[in-house]
N, C-alpha and C positions, 0 to 999 in steps of 0.2 A: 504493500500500500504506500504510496505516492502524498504528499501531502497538497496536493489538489483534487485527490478521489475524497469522496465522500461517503461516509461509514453507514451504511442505511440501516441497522444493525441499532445503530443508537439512536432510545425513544424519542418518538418527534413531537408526541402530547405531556403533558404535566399528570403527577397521581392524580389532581383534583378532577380528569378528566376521566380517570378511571373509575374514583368512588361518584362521579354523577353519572356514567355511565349503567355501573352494577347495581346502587341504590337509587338514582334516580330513574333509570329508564325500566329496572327492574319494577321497581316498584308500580311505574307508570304504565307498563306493561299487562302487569295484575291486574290492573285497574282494569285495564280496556278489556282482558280476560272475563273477567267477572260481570263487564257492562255486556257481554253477548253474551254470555252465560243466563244472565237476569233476562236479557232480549230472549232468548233460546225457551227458558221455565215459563217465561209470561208467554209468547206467540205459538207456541207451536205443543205439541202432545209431551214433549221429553221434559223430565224436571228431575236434575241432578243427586238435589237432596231429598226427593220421592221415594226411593230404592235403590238396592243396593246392584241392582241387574242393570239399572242408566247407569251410576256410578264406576261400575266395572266394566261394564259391556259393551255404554250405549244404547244398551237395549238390541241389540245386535242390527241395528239399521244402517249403518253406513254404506254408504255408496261406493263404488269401484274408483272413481275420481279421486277422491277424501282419502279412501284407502292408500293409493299411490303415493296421493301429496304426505302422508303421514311418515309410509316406508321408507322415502325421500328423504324425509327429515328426520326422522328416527336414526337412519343410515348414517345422517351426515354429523357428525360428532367434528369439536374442534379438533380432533385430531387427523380425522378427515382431508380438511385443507391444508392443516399445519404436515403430517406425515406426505400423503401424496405429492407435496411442494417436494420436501427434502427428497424421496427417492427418486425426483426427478431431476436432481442436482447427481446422487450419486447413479443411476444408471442410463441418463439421458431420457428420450421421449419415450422408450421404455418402461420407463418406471410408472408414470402415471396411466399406462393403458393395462398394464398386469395388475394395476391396484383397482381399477375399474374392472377390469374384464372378469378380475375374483373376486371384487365383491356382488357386481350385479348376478351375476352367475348364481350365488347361494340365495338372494330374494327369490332371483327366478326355482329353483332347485326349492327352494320353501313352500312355494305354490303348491308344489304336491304333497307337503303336511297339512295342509289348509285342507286340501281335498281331501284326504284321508279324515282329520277332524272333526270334518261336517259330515264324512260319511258315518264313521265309527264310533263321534263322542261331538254328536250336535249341540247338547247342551251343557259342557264342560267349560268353565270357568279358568282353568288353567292345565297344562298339561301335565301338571303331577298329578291332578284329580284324577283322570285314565289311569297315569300308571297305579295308583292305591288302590284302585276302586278292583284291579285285573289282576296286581301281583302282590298286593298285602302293604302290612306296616314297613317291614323291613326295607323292602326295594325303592317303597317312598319315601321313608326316610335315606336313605342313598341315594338316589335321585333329586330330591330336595336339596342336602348337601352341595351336591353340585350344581345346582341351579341357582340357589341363593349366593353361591360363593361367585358365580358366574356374573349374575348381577353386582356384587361386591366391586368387584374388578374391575368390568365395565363404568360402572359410578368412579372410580379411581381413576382411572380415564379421563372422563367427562371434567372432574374437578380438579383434578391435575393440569389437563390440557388448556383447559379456561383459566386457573388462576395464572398460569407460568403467560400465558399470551396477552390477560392485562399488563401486567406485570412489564413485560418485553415492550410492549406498546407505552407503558405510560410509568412507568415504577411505583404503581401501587405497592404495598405491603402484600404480597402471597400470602400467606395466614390469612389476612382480613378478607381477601379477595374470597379464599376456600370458604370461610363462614357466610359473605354476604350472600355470594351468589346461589344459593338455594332457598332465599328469604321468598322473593316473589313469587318462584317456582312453587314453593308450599303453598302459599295465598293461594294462587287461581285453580290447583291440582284439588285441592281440599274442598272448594265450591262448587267447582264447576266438572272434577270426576274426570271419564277418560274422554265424552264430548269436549271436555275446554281443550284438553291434550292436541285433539286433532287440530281443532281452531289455531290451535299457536301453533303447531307444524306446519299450518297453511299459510300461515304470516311467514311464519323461518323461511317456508321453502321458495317463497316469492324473493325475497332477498336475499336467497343464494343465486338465483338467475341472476339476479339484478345483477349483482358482484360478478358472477363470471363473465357475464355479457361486456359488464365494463374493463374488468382486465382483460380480455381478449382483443376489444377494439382498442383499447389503449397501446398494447404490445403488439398488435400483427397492423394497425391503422394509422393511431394518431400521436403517437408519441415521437419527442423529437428526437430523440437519438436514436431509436428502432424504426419504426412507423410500415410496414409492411413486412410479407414474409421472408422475402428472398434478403432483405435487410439483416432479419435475425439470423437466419440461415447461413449468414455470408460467415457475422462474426459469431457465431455458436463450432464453425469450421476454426477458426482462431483461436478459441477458447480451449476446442481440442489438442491444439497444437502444444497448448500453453500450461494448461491443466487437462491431460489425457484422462478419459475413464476408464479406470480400468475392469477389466476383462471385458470390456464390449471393443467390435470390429474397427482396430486404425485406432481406438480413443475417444471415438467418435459420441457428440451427442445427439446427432440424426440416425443414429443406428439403429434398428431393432434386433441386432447379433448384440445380444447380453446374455451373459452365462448369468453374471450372480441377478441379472433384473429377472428373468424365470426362474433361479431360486425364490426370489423374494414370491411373483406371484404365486406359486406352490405353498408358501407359506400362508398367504393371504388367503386360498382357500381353504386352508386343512383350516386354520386357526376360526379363521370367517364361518364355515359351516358349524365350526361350535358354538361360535357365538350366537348364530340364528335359530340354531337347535336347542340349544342351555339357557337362551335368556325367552324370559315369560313375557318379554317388550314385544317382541315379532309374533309369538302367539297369542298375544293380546288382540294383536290386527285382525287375525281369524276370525278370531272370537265374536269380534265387532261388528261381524258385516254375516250375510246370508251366506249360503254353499255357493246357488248362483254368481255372488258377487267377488268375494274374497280370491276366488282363484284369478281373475283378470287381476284386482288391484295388487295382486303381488306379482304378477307377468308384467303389469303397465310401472310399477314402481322400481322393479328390475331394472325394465329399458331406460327409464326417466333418469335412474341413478346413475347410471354408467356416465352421463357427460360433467360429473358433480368434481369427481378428479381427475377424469381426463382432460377437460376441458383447460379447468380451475389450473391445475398445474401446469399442463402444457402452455399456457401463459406465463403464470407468475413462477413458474419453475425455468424455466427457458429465459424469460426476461429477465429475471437478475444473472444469470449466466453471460447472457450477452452483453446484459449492459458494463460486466465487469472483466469482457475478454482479455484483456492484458492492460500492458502499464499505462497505455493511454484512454482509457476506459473510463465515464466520468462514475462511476461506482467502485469501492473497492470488491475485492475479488472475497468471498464468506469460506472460511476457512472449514474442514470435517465438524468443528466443534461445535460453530454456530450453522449446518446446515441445518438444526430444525427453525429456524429462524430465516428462512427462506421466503415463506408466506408474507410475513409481518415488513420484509425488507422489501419484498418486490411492492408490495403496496403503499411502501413511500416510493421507493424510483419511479413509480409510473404514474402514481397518481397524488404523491406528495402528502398534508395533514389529511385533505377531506378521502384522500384513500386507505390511509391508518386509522380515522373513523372509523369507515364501511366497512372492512376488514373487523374491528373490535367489536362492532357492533352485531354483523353477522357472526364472529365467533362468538362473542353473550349469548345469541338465540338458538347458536345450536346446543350450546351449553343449558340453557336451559330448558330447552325443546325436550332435548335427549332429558335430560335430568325429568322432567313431568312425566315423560313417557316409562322410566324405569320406576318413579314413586309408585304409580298405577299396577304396576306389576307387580312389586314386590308387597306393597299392600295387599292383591287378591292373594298372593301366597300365603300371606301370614293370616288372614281373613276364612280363606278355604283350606288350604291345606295344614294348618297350623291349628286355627280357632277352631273351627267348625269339626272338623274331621278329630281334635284330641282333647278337646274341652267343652265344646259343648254342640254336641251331635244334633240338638233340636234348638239350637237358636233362632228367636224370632227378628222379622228382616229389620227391626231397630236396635238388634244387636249387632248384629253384624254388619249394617249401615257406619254405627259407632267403630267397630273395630276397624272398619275401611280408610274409617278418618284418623283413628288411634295412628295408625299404620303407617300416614302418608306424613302425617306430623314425625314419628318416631325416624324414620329412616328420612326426614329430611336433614335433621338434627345430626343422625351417622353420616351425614355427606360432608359436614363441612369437616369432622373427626377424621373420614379415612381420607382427605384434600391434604390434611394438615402430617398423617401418619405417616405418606409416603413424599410429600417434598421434603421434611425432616430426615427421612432414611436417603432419599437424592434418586430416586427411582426414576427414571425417565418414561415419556411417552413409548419411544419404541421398544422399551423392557418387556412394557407393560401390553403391550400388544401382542408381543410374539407369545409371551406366558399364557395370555388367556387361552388360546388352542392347547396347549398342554398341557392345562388344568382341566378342559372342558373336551376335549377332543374325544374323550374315550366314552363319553355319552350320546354323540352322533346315532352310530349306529344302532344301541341298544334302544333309545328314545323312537327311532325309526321302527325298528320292527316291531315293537309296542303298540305302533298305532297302526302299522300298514299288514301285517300277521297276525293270523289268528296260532300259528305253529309256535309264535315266538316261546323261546322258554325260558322260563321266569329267573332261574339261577344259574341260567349260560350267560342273558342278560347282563345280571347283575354281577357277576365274575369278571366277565369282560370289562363292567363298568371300572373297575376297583383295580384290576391287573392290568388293564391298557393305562391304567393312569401312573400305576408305577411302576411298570416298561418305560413310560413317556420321559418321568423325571429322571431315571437313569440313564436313558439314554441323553436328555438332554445337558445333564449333569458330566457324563463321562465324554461326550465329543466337545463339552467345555474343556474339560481337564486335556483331552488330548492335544485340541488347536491351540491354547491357551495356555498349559502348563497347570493351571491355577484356577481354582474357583473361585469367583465373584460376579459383583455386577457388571464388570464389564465383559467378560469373555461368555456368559449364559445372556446376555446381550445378544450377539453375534449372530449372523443372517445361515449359517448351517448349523451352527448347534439350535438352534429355536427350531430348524427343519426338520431334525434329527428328533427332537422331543415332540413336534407336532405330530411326525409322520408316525414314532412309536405308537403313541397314545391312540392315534386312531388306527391303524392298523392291526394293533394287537388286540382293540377291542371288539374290531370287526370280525377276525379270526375266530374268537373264545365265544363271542355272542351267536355269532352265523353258524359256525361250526357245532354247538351243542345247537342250538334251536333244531339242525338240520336229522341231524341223528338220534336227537331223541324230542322230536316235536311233541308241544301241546294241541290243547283242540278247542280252544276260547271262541265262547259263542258271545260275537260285538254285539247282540239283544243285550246284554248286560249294561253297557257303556252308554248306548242308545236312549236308556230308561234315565239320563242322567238328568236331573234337573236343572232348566233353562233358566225360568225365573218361580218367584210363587205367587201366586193369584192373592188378594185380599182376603185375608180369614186364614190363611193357612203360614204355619211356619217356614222355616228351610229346609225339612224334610219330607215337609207335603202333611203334614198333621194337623187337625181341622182345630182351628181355634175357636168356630162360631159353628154356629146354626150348620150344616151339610146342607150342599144343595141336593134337590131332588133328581128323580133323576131323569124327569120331563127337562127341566131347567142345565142338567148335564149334558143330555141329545144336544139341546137346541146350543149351547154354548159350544160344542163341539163343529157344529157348522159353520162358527164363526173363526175369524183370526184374533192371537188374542191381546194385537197390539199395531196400530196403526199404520204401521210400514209391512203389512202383509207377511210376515212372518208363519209359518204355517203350524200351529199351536193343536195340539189335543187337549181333553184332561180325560185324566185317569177316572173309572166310575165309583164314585163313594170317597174320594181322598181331595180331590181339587188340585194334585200334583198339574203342574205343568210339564209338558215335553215341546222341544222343537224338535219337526222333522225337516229330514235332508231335502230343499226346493228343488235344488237339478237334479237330473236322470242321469243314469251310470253314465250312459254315450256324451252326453255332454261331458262330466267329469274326466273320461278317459281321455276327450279331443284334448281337455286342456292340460291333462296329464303332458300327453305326448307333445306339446305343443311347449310346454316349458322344458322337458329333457332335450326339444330340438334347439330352444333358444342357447341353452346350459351350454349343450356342446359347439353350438358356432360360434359363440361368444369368447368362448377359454381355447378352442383347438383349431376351428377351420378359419376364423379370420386372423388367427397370428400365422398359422400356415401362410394363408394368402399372402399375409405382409413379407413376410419371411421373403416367400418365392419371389415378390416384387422387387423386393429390397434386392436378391440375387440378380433378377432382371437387370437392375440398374449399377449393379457393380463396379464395371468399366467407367462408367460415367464417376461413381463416385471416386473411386482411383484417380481420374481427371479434376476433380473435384469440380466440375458446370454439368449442365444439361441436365438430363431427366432429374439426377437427384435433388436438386433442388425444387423441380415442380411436381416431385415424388411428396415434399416436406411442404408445399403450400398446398398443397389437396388433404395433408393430415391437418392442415390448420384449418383449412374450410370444412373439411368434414366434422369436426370438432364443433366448429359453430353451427353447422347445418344440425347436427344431434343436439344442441344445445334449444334453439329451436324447436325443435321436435316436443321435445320431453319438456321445453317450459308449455308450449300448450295444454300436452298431458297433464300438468300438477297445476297450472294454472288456472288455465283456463276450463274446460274441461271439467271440474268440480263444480264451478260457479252455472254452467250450463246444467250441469245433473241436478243441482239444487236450485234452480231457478224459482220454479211455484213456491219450496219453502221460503226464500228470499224474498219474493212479493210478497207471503204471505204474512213476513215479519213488515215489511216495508208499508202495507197495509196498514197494520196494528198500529205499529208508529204513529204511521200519520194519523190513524182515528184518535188516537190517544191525545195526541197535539193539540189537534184541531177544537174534539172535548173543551181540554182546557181552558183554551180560547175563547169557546164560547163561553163555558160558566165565568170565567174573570171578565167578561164583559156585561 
């Protein structure tokens, strides 16, 4: 570094920017939560603090739009833009397309738990409920284990990733930042249940387009020292020259010949599928929406998500590369230490304070997007699988209304404790990443055949569960010691020892689980899981036990013809109990198309278009060697393609929701204005 480059590295806002960011906008944010929340209880059928089935569920009515925009933002964690930025520093325009290509891969690849759910266990609350209900105490409580520690981790994440990037942006205090920033997120989670949830995902996920759209036209359009592709392109070849990458093709950062960047996506999905699998957030989604619906909004949230770090980084990962190719460069060049500080720095080179805002501001939202979304979940764990299932079997729906709330307040409170546990231990975001598949990996499969087998067997499962998980840590532990010499946090860090622990954990659990399931099959009849309860009618507890009067059973027929909740939901009751059940709304042949329709997305997504790339990139070889010609308008079609998907999947999460819910929107916009107008007239 040159002392006319400039250090973009160092915060360009004040703390006081950061505690009116966290407490001010937090706060103000709640507010606006809670003011649709209030609009949502007044205008329309759903009322959050009504039951505990809106509260956790929704009521299972969300639409395929909503869904998406939710996945989207669920998906998008600050770590998200902060991580996908740096592997695009260490593996070139690689990095950010294996980070995409494995995460949207496990949404899409989730799809078919969705279906399976709404086949097998329609009115399930969470998926440890299945496993209890099919394999006893024991397995649930093992399965439990790891799905709360899975949430754990992931919240560690979340609060880590958020406090460390105020922090970078403005030098707030990290401790205060880790306690404040879950203040809001408890306010509007707490009122407004997992409908307010989606609401604020749909805010976040608006203003993640926003942000990528504007770093991409900033870096490939209007910036003065980049300002088009073949610009970046030129000095990203200089960059190479200057700071080579290594193991990718020449040094190159238009390569997609990366050895360690296909490590890295391999890791992204062994780790990624645990996470989708282990945490109760993604089957929360399920949960939320019909059979019919849920399976598209995890295919359409798939596709929507992939442009969130492709895009995003391919931007703001490439733009600070370029703008700091060598010594004449007006950036200085970010040295291994600060490339997680990648995001934060391209967002002042390109777009100066008001783009270190945007950036802060979109990281707060997805910090606390994601943070509302995992309250709601770990709440119905503690609620259903905790309360109900081992303290109190017949509680009525104002108890366990109370314990939902108990829940969302208690584990707000643990967010700012495990924020503070691991910045004090020095753990880092991409520790913390690679761990979580290691810990959670070895539940993939067992979780799967669970829901998708009736053969499954119950202590091949559970073995695999328990013995993939400590194959995992050995092995990630010992290819420590071997690359490294040494155990610690830096060398169980490392992009093949986490590969090595990812790949154990889940490999050996798929081995132990499939292999017993297969030679000594059970014979589980899903009538059982089926009969689960969706929500409970008026008069009956939450096991279907009649508090009042029974209805007749004239009054039974006829309610039986009916739906038994607004959004067409397709409801029975039980004769003489008042239990409810939801049944499955699509037909097998629909379920199967969209089966196969998401294992086809999975596999073009992760194998036939890197292939393609692959082969193109060989195509243009010679050229690249010459360093002109096709490669470089090989690398301004990855830029436009980038935008053209960005596009794409903003109308998907955008727009697209607002169209599906249009009559409910008039039909609050109605209210309003009657309500207004009322006023008006009585005060006159």
């Amino acid at each position: 570094m040159n002392a006319s480059q400039i250090d973009a590295t160092v915060p360009v806002l004040s703390p006081g920017v950061g505690y009116a960011i966290v407490l001010g906008m937090g706060m103000g944010f709640a507010a606006f939560m809670l003011l649709i929340s209030n609009a949502t209880d007044k205008y329309t059928e759903h009322h959050a603090g009504g039951s505990s089935e809106e509260f956790t569920s929704a009521s299972r009515s969300l639409k395929p739009g909503l869904i998406a925009s939710g996945i989207v933002s669920a998906a998008t964690w600050a770590a998200t833009l902060l991580q996908s930025s740096t592997v695009c520093i260490a593996y070139g325009l690689a990095g950010p397309w294996w980070y995409a290509a494995g995460s949207s891969t496990q949404i899409m690849a989730f799809a078919q738990n969705a279906i399976q759910l709404k086949r097998n266990a329609p009115g399930a609350h969470t998926f440890l409920e299945v496993i209890g209900v099919r394999w006893g105490t024991f397995a649930h409580l093992s399965f439990m284990f790891f799905g709360l520690g899975t949430n754990i981790i992931l919240t560690s994440q979340l609060i880590t990733g958020g406090s460390n990037t105020v922090t970078t942006l403005t030098g707030m205090n990290t401790i205060a930042a880790c306690f404040l920033i879950p203040v809001g997120v408890v306010i509007y989670t707490l009122f407004g249940g997992l409908r307010a949830t989606f609401f604020s995902d749909y805010l976040h996920t608006v203003l993640i387009f926003a942000i990528i759209l504007a770093f991409s036209f900033s870096a490939f359009a209007t910036n003065e020292f980049l300002g088009s592709p073949s610009k970046v392109y030129d000095l990203l070849q200089v960059a190479a020259q200057n700071y080579p990458v290594t193991g990718n093709a020449s040094g190159s950062y238009t390569s997609f010949r990366s050895e360690d960047g296909l490590v890295f996506g391999i890791v992204v999905m062994v780790s990624g599928f645990a996470t989708v699998y282990m945490d109760q957030t993604y089957w929360q989604r399920a949960v939320a929406s019909k059979a019919s619906t849920s399976v598209k909004g995890y295919i359409l949230g798939g596709f929507a998500f992939l442009p969130v770090p492709y895009a995003f980084a391919t931007a703001a990962g490439l733009a600070i590369v370029a703008l700091s190719a060598d010594a004449t460069s007006p950036y200085a060049r970010l040295t291994p230490a600060q490339w997680g500080l990648a995001a934060p720095a391209a967002a002042t080179a390109l777009l100066g304070k008001s783009g270190a805002i945007l950036l802060l501001i979109v990281l707060f939202l997805a910090v606390t997007s994601a943070a509302s979304a995992e309250l709601v979940a770990v709440s119905s764990i503690l609620t259903y699988d905790v309360y109900k299932r081992y303290f109190n079997t017949h509680a009525s729906e104002k108890q366990i209304l109370w314990v939902s709330h108990a829940g969302v307040v208690g584990f707000g409170l643990f967010m700012g404790v495990l924020g503070v546990i691991f910045y004090e231990i020095g753990i880092s975001l991409s520790w913390l990443y690679g761990f979580t598949g290691i810990f959670a990996s070895s539940g993939v499969v067992p979780v799967g055949l669970c829901l998708r087998s009736r053969h499954a067997n119950k202590w091949g499962c559970v073995a695999g569960l328990w013995i993939g998980f400590a194959c995992g840590v050995a092995a990630w532990l010992g290819t420590a010691a071997g690359y490294g010499g040494v155990i610690n946090v830096t060398t169980t860090g490392g992009t093949y020892e986490q590969l090595a622990g990812n790949a154990g954990s889940f490999f050996m659990a798929a081995i132990i689980s499939g292999g017993v399931s297969y030679f000594w099959p059970e014979n589980f009849d899903f009538e059982i899981t089926r009969r689960m309860n969706v929500f409970q009618p008026e008069g009956v507890d939450a096991e279907g036990h009649q508090l009042t009067e029974k209805p007749s059973e004239t009054d039974t027929q006829s309610d039986n013809k009916q739906t038994a909740d607004a959004n067409s939901i397709e409801v029975s009751l039980e004769k003489g109990t008042g239990v409810a059940h939801v049944h499955n709304d699509a037909s097998d042949e629909t379920l199967y198309k969209d089966f196969i329709l998401s294992v086809q997305l999975t596999i073009g997504l992760f194998v036939l278009w890197p292939v393609y790339i692959r082969a193109l990139h060989d195509g243009y070889s010679e050229d690249m060697v010459k360093g002109k010609g096709s490669l470089r308008a090989g690398f301004t079609w990855w830029v436009v393609l980038s935008l053209l998907w960005t596009f794409v999947a903003a109308f998907i999460v955008v727009v697209y929701p607002l169209w599906e819910s249009r009559r409910a929107l008039w039909n609050i916009s109605k209210g309003i204005i009657r309500d207004l107008t009322s006023r008006m007239v009585s005060s006159t």
